[in-house]
N, C-alpha and C positions, 0 to 999 in steps of 0.2 A: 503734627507739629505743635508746640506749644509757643502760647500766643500769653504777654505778661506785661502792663505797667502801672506806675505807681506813680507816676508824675505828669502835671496838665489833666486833661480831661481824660483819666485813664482809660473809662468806659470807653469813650468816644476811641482812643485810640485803638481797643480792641478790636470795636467794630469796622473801622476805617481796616484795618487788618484784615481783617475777613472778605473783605470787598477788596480789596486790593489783590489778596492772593485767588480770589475770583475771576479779576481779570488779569493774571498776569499770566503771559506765553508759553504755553507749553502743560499750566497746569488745571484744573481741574477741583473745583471745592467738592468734595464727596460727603462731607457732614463738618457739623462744627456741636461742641459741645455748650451747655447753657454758658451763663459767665458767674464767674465765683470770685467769692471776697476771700483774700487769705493775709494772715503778716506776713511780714518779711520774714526770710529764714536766712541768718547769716548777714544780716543789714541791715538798714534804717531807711525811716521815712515813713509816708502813709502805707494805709494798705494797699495788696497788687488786685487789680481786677484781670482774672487768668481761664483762659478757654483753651480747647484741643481741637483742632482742625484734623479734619483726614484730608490729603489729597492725593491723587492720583496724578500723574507728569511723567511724560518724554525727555524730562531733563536730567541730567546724570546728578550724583550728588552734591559734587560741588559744585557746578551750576546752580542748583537748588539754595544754595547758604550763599552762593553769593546774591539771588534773589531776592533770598532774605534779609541780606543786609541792606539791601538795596531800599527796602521797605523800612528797613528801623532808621535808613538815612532820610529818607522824609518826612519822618518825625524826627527829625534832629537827636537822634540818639546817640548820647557821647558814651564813653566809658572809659570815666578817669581814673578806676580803681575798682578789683575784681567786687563783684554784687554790690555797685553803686548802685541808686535809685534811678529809674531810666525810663524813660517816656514810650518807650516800647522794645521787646525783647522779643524775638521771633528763636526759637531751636527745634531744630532737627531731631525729633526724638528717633523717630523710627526710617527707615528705607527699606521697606518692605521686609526680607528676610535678610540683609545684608550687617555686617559687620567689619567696620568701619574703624580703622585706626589710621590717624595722619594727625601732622603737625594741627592743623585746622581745624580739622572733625573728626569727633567720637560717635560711632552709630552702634547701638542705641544710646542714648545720652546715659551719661555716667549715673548720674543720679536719680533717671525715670523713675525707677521703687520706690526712691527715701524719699519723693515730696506727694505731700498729698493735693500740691494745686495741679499735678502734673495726672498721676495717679487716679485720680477721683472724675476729673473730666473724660480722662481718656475711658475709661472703664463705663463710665457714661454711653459712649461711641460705641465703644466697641469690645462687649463685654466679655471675648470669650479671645481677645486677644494674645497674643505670644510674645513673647521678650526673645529675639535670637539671644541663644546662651545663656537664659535664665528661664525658660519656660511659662508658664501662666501668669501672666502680671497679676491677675485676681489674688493669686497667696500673697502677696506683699500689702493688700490694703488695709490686714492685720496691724500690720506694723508701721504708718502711718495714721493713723484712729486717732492718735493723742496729738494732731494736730490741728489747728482750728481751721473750719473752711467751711462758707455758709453759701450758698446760693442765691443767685440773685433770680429777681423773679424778671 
């Protein structure tokens, strides 16, 4: 899952994230990736402070996003308009081998290749991962390079 905000105490919000999806029912933190400084792609504001969670869960997949939301609703996360700035953003990148089209959720997220704050953590985790229907996430990090993303220590 990728973990994102750029507004309030971002750091803080990531981390609060990660604890959260720690305790929440059903799931399982299995790693989580360093956290990374990126700009905004498609937006504005400051920069995103942005990590990759693996976890493991009993819960189906929409259960799963709605957990999620349920997380970015206590950070008060609104969404007045697509890639507003946001106190925190939780997505579903991956669900195991599954592919995933519905009004609500795209599995694997549409855009996992094209960003490097998504990209670069995950690959971090879990480096010899799979994209269902696109094969080895590794050949795409070529093609994110030209994006800026620094590590935080």
């Amino acid at each position: 899952m990728g973990i994102g905000a750029n507004l309030g105490d971002a750091r803080a919000n990531v981390l609060d994230a990660l604890e959260r999806l720690q305790r929440q029912p059903g799931c399982t933190l299995m790693a989580a990736s360093s956290l990374y400084r990126t700009a905004p792609i498609d937006s504005s504001g400051d920069d995103y402070i942005n990590a990759v969670a693996r976890i493991a869960t009993t819960l189906d997949a929409q259960a799963l996003l709605r957990a999620l939301h349920a997380i970015e609703q206590t950070h008060g996360r609104e969404r007045p308009y697509r890639n507003a700035p946001r106190t925190l953003d939780l997505d579903l990148l991956l669900y195991g081998d599954a592919v995933i089209a519905s009004p609500t959720l795209s599995v694997p997220h549409p855009r996992l290749s094209e960003r490097a704050f998504v990209l670069v953590p995950l690959l971090e985790i879990a480096p010899a991962i799979h994209i269902p229907g696109k094969g080895a996430a590794q050949q795409y990090a070529a093609g994110v390079a030209d994006q800026a993303i620094s590590r935080l220590d």
